[in-house]
C-alpha positions in Angstrom: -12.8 76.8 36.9 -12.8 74.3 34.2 -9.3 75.6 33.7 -8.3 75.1 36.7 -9.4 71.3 36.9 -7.4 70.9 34.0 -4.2 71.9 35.4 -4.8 69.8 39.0 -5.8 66.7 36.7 -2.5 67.2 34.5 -0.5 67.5 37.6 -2.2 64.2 39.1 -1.6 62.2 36.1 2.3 63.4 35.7 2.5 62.2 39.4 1.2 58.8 38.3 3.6 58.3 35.4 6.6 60.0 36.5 7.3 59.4 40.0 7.4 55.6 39.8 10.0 56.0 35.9 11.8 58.4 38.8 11.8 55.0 41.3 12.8 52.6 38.3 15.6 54.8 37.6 16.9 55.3 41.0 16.6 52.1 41.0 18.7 50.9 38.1 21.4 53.4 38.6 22.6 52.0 42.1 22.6 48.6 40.9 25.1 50.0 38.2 26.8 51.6 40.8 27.4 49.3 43.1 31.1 49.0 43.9 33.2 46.7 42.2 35.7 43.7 43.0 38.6 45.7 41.7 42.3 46.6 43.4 42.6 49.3 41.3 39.6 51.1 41.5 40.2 50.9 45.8 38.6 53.4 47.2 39.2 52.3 50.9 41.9 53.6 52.6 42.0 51.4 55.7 42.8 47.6 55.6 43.3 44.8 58.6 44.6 41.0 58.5 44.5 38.4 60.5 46.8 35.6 59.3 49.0 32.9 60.3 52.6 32.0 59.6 54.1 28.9 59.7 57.8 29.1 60.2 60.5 26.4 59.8 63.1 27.6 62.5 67.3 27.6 62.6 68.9 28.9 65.7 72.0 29.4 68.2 71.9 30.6 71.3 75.3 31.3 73.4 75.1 32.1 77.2 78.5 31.7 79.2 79.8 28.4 78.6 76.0 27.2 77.5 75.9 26.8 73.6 72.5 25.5 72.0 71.9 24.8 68.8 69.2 23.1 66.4 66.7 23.5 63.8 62.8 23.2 64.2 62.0 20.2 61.9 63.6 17.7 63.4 60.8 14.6 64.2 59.7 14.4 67.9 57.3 11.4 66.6 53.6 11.2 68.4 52.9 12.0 71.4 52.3 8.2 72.8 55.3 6.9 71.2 58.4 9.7 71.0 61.4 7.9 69.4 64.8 7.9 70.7 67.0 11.0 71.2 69.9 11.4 68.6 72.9 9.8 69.9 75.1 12.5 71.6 76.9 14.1 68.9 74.5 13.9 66.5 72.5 16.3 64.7 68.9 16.5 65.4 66.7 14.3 62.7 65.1 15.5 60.3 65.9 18.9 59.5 64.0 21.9 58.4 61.9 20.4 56.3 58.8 23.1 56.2 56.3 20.9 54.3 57.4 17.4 56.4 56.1 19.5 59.6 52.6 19.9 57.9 51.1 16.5 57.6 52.4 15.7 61.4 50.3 15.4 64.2 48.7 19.1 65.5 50.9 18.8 68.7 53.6 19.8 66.9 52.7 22.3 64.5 54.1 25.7 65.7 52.0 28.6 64.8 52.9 32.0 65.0 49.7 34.3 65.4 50.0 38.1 63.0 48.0 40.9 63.3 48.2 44.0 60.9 46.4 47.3 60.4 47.4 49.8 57.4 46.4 53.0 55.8 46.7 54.2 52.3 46.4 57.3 50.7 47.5 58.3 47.2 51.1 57.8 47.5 51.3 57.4 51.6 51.4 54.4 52.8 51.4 53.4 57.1 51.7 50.1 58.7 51.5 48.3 62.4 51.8 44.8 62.8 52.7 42.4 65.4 53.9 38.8 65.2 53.8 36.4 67.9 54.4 32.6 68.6 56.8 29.7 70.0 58.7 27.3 68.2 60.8 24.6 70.0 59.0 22.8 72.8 58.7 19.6 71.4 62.2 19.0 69.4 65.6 18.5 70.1 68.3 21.0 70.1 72.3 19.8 70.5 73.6 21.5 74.0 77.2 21.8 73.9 77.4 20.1 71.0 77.8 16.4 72.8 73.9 16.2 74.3 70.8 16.6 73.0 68.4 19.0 75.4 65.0 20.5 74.6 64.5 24.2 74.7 61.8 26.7 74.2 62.2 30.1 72.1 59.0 32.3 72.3 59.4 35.4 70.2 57.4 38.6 69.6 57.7 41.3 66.9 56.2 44.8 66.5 56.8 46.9 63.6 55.7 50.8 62.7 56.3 51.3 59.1 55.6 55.1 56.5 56.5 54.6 53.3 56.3 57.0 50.4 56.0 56.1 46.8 59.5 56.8 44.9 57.5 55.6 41.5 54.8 55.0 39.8 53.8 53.1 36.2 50.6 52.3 35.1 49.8 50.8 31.3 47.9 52.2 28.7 44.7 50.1 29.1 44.7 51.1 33.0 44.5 47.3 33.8 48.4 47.3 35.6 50.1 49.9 38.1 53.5 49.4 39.3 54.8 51.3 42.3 58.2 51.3 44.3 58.2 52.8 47.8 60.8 53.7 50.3 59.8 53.1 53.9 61.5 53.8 57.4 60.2 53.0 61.1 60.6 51.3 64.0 61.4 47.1 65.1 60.4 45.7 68.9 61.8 42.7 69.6 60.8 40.0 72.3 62.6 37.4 72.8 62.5 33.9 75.8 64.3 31.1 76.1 64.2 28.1 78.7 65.3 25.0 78.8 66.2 22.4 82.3 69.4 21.6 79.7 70.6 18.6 81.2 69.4 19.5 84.8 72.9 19.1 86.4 73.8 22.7 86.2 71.8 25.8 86.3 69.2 25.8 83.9 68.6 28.6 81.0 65.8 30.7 81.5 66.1 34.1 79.6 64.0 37.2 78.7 65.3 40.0 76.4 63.6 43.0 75.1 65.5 45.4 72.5 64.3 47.8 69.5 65.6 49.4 66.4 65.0 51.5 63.8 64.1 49.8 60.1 64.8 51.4 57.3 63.3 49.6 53.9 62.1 49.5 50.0 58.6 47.7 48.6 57.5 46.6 45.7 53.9 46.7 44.7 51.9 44.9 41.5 48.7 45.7 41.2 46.0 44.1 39.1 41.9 43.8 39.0 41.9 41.0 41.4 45.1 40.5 42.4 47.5 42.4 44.6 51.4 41.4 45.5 54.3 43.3 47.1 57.9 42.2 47.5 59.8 43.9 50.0 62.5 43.7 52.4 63.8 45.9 55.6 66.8 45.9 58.1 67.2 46.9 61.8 69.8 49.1 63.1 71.9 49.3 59.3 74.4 46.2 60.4 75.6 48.1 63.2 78.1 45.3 64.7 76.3 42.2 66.1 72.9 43.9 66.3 70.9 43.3 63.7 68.0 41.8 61.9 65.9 41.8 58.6 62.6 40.6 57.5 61.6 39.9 53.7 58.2 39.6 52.8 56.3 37.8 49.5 52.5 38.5 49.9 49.8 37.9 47.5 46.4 39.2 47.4 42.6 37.9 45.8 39.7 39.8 46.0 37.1 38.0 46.5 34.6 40.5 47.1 34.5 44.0 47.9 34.9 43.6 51.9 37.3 40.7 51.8 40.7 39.1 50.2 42.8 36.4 50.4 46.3 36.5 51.6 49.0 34.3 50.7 52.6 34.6 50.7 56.3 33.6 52.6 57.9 35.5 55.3 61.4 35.5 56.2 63.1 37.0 59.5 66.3 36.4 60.8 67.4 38.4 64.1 71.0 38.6 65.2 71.5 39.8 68.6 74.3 40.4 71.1 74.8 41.7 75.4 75.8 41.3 78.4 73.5 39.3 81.4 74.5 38.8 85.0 78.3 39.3 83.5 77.7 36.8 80.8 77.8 37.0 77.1 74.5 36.8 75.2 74.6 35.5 71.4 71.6 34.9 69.8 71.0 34.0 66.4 67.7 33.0 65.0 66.3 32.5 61.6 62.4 32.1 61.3 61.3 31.1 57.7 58.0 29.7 56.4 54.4 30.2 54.7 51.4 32.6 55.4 47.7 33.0 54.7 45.0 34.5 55.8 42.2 36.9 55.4 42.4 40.7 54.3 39.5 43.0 55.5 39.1 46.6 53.5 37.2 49.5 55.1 
């Protein structure tokens, strides 16, 4: 019986001491676990931004015997007080000037709005974004080159991109990965344009839709905390007048586990050619400018 006391009192007093060590422990080992602020230790696949882009714009449009041309850029002045129109013949003030348009009043910053959603895994790589904005509205363009006119161009751009990882090159110390992918998908463009022109003939009012294949190449550097790719595709291989490309500077900063910053330049330029109502369509546009914005990881 005694012996038996023994044992249940042993057993008692091990549960006293070693269940809470087992606590402290647990305890200690998942705050050394916890997940840390590093690109390349990622362990989630799935990533989704929400940024902006900020793009100077250059541009012709040809429609019949209509001919606009212009450059976002030029100075509308305030709202209260526009200044005068160029003098007919003249080139719209200003010019492209990216950083001029950001210190201007909010009326006439153009925005365009980005969503993107991608997946990686090992050397697989997927991607679907979307670009949307207007540029225009509140600027001159040269009509015919002898008036000035003002004119709207709303755009929209979906992309599906797969990529594949041609190589790879990581350092000794682990602390730098290189990689170079190869990438194919799909472009869908959107395109309007309207403008009363100089309301004595029939004014432009057009809305276009078109896609193309993309085929492409990426570059990827990847650090602790910071991430950038360089990389550039092109719609429908030159094929005559249709075409477009779109190259890409991004930067990334981890800021914590859940969340980076994005930074970077995009540059798209879309050349486009048909036939409307028995009229010849030419449309050339070139959309260049800053981005930032935030980076979730899941």
């Amino acid at each position: 019986m005694k012996n038996y006391l023994k044992i249940i009192f042993t057993l008692f007093v091990t549960c006293l001491i070693g269940v809470p060590s087992t606590l402290s422990q647990d305890t200690l080992t998942s705050v050394n676990t916890k997940p840390v602020k590093n690109f390349l230790q990622e362990t989630r696949k799935w990533s989704a931004e929400l940024p902006i882009w900020i793009p100077g714009f250059r541009g012709v449009f040809t429609y019949g015997d209509i001919r606009v041309e212009g450059e976002d850029g030029s100075n509308p002045g305030e709202p209260a007080n526009p200044i005068e129109p160029p003098e007919p013949g003249e080139p719209p003030i200003g010019g492209g000037n990216i950083l001029s348009r950001l210190f201007r009043s909010s009326s006439y910053l153009k925005f365009f709005f980005m969503g993107m959603v991608s997946y990686n895994s090992h050397k697989f790589w997927a991607q679907l974004d979307g670009y949307e904005g207007t540029v225009g509205n509140s600027v001159y363009f040269k009509f015919n080159n002898s008036e000035v006119v003002r004119l709207t161009y709303r755009a929209a751009l979906m992309r599906f991109l797969a990529g594949y990882s041609l190589y790879e090159r990581e350092n000794r110390s682990q602390s730098r990965r290189y990689n170079f992918y190869g990438y194919i998908g799909a472009r869908l463009h959107y395109a309007d344009l309207y403008s009363d022109l100089n309301r004595l003939i029939d004014r432009l009012d057009l809305s276009l839709y078109w896609g193309e294949p993309i085929l492409g190449l990426q570059n990827r550097l990847t650090l602790e905390k910071w991430f950038f790719i360089l990389q550039a595709d092109v719609g429908s291989f030159y094929r005559g007048r249709n075409y477009s490309f779109m190259i890409q500077f991004i930067g990334y900063y981890r800021i914590s586990n859940l969340i980076s910053l994005k930074f970077g330049w995009t540059d798209w330029d879309v050349n486009h050619k048909r036939e409307i109502r028995n009229e010849t369509l030419i449309l050339n546009v070139h959309l260049s400018g800053p981005t930032s914005g935030l980076t979730f990881h899941f």
